[in-house]
C-alpha positions in Angstrom: 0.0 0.0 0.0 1.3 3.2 -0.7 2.3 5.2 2.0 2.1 8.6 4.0 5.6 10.2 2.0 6.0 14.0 2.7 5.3 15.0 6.5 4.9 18.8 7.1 5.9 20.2 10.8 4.5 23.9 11.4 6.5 24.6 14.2 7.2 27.5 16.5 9.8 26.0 18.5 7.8 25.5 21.8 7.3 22.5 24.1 4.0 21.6 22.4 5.7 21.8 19.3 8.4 19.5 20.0 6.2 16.7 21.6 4.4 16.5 17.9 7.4 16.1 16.5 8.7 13.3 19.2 5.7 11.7 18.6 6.4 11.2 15.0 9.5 10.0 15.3 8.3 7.1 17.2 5.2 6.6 15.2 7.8 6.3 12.1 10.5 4.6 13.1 12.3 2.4 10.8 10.6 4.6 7.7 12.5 6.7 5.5 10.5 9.7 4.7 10.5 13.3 3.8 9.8 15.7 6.9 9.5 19.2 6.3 10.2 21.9 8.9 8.0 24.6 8.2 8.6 28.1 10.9 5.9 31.0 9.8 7.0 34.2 11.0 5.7 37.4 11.0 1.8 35.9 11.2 0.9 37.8 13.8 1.5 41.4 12.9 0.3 40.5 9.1 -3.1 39.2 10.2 -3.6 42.4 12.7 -2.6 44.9 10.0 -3.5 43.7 6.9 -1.4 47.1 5.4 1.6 45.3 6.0 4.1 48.1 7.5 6.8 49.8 4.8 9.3 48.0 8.1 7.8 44.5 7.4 10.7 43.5 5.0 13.6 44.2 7.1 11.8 42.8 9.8 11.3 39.4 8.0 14.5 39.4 6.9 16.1 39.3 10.6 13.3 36.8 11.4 14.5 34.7 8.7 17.8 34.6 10.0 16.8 33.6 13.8 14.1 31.5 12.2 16.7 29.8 10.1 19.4 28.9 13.2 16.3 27.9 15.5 15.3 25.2 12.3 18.9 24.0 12.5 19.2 23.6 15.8 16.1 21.4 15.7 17.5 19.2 13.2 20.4 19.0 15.6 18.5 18.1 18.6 16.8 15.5 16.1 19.5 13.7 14.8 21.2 13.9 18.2 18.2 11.9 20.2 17.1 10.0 17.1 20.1 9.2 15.7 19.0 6.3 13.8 16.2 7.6 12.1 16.4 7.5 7.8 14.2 10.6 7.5 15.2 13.5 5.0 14.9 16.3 6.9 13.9 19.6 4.9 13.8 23.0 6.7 12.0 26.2 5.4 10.8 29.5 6.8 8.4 31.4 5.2 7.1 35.1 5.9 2.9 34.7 5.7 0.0 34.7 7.4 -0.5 31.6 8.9 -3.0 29.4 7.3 -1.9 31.1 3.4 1.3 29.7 4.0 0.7 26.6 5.3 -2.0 26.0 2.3 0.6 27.0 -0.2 3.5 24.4 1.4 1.2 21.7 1.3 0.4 22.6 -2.8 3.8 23.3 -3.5 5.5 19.9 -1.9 2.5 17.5 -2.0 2.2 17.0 1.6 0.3 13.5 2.7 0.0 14.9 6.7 0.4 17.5 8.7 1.3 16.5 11.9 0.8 19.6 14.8 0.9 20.0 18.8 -1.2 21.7 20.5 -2.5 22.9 24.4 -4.9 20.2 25.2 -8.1 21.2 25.8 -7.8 24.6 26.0 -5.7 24.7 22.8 -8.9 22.9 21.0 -11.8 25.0 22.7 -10.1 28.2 22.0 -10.1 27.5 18.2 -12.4 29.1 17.2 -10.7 32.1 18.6 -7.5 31.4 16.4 -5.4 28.9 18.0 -3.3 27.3 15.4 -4.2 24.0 15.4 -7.5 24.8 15.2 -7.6 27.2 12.4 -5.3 24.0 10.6 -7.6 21.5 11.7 -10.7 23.3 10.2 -9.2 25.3 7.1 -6.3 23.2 5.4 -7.9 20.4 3.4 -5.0 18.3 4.2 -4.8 14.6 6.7 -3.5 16.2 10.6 -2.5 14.6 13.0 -2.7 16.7 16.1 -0.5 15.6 19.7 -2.0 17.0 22.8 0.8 18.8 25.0 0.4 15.5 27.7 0.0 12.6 24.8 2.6 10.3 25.5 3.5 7.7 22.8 1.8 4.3 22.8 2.0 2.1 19.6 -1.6 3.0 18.4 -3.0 -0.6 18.5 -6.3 0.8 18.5 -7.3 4.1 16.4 -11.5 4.8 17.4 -13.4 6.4 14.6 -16.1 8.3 15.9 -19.0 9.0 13.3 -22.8 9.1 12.4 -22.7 7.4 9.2 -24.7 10.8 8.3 -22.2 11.2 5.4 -20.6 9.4 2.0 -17.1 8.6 3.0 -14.7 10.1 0.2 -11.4 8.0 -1.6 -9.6 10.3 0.0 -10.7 9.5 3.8 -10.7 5.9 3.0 -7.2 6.0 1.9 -6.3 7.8 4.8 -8.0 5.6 6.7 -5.9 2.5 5.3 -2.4 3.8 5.3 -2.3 5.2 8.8 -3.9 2.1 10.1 -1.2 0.0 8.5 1.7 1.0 9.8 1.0 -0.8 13.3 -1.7 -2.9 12.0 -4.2 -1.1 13.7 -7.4 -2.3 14.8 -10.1 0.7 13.9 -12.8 0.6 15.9 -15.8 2.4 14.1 -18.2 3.9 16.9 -21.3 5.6 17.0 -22.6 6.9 20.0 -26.7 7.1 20.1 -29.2 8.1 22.5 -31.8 5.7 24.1 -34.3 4.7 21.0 -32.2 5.8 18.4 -32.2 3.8 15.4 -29.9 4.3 11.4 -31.8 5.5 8.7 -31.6 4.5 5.2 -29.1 6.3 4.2 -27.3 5.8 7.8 -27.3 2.0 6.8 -25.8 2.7 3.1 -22.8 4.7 4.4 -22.2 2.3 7.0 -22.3 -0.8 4.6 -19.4 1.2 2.0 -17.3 1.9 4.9 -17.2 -1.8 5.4 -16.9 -3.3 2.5 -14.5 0.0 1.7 -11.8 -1.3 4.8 -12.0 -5.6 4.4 -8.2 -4.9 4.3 -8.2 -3.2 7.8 -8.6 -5.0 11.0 -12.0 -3.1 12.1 -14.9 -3.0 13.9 -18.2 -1.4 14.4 -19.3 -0.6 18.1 -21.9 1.7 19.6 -22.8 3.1 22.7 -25.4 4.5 24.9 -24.8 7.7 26.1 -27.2 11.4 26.1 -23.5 13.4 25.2 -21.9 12.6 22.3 -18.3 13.7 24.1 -19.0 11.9 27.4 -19.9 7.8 25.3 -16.5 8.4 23.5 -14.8 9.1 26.4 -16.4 6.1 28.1 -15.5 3.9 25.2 -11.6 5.3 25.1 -11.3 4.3 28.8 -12.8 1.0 28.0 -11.5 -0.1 24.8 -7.7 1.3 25.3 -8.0 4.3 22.2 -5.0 5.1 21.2 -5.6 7.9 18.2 -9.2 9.0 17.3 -9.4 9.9 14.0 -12.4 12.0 12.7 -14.0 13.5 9.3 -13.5 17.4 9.4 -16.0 17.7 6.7 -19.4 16.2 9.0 -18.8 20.1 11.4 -21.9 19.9 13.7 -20.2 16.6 14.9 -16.7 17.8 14.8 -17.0 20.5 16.5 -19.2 18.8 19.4 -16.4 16.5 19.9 -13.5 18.8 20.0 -14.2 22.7 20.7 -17.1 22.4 23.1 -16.2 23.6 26.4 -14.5 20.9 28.3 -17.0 18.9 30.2 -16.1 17.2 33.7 -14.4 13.4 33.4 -13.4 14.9 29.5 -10.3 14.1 29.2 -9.3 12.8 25.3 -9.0 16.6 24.1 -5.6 16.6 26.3 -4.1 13.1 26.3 -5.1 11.1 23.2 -4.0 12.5 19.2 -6.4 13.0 17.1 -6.6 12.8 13.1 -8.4 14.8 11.0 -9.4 13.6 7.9 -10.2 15.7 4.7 -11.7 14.5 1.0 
């Protein structure tokens, strides 16, 4: 099967930052990939003015530099911890607003993922607000995988999918799907969490029956649980079942965004400690 090639980092150099990248290296050991280092600067004071100042040049230029060092010293601390690893290792710095530029590396180099830390819970429920992760999550139409500041890496023997068969699962998510799943062998548990007397409708049943047939080469199954809030039956079946990774469709919104910018709800505890993966068509 072919797999994930071109890895894209947006990185700012913090603690949340580095634990995506950690994470990664784990989760691809023994591949030989491409990882690209990507370091926007100057996001900030382009999205608050957008009459970028006559300074803004010379100002991106010494950014560039201190960018520039700060990506070499990260492929430093890289290939000092991980000194076995086969990656190539590419580094770039680019002066844009943040989502443009991130858009345009992922045209320009083909990305397969984009793999991104972020705060935990408050990281996710402030998205809306402009957190990074969330504006990539929701805006890029690119795979992300996103590492919660206290995710610790566990082989992802189990990956949960979380859906309401209320949509036609795209190629593209299928694909997805398949190629993350087989890098551990995955077992992708399928869930849908329903309220008492809930049954599929026609169309429910339909999308449900292509996913199947659409992953006989996965190890997966289909689950469901009772539960009156959508976030409180999948935390119930992550404690349960041993979740690893949930991945998710970005595209189905309503239940997107109930799962991960709602405010943070008592015993809630996957926004901080479990990756998640968005998928896109």
């Amino acid at each position: 099967m072919e797999s994930m090639q071109r890895i894209l980092f947006p990185t700012d150099f913090s603690e949340n930052s580095w634990n995506a990248i950690a994470y990664a290296l784990h989760f691809f050991k023994g591949e030989k990939l491409q990882f690209h280092f990507l370091h926007l600067g100057i996001s900030g004071m382009v999205e608050n003015d957008k009459n970028l100042h006559p300074q803004g040049i010379s100002v991106s230029n010494l950014l560039s530099k201190g960018a520039f060092q700060k990506l070499e010293e990260l492929k430093e601390k890289i290939d000092n911890l991980y000194p076995h690893h086969e990656h190539t290792i590419h580094l770039h710095f680019e002066s844009s607003l943040f989502i443009e530029g991130i858009r345009k590396y992922v045209k320009a180099h083909d990305i397969d993922l984009i793999i991104m830390g972020t705060k935990g819970a408050s990281g996710i429920k402030e998205a809306t607000l402009g957190s990074h992760a969330g504006a990539v999550i929701t805006r890029v139409k690119c795979p992300t995988l996103v590492i919660p500041e206290k995710a610790a890496y566990q082989t992802p023997a189990s990956v949960a999918f979380p859906t309401d068969f209320n949509i036609l699962y795209k190629d593209k998510i299928i694909k997805t799907l398949k190629e993350f799943s087989s890098y551990h062998e995955s077992s992708l548990k399928i869930l849908r969490v329903v309220r008492k007397g809930s049954k599929l409708e026609d169309d429910q049943i339909k999308n449900r029956d292509f996913l199947s047939s659409s992953l006989q080469e996965v190890n997966h199954s289909f689950h469901w649980i009772q539960s009156p809030e959508l976030e409180k039956g999948l935390q119930e079946f992550i404690d349960s079942m041993g979740v690893n990774i949930i991945a998710m469709v970005g595209k189905n919104l309503n239940f997107f965004q109930r799962l991960l910018f709602k405010p943070t709800i008592a015993k809630i505890s996957y926004h901080t400690d479990i990756p998640f993966l968005v998928l896109h068509e």
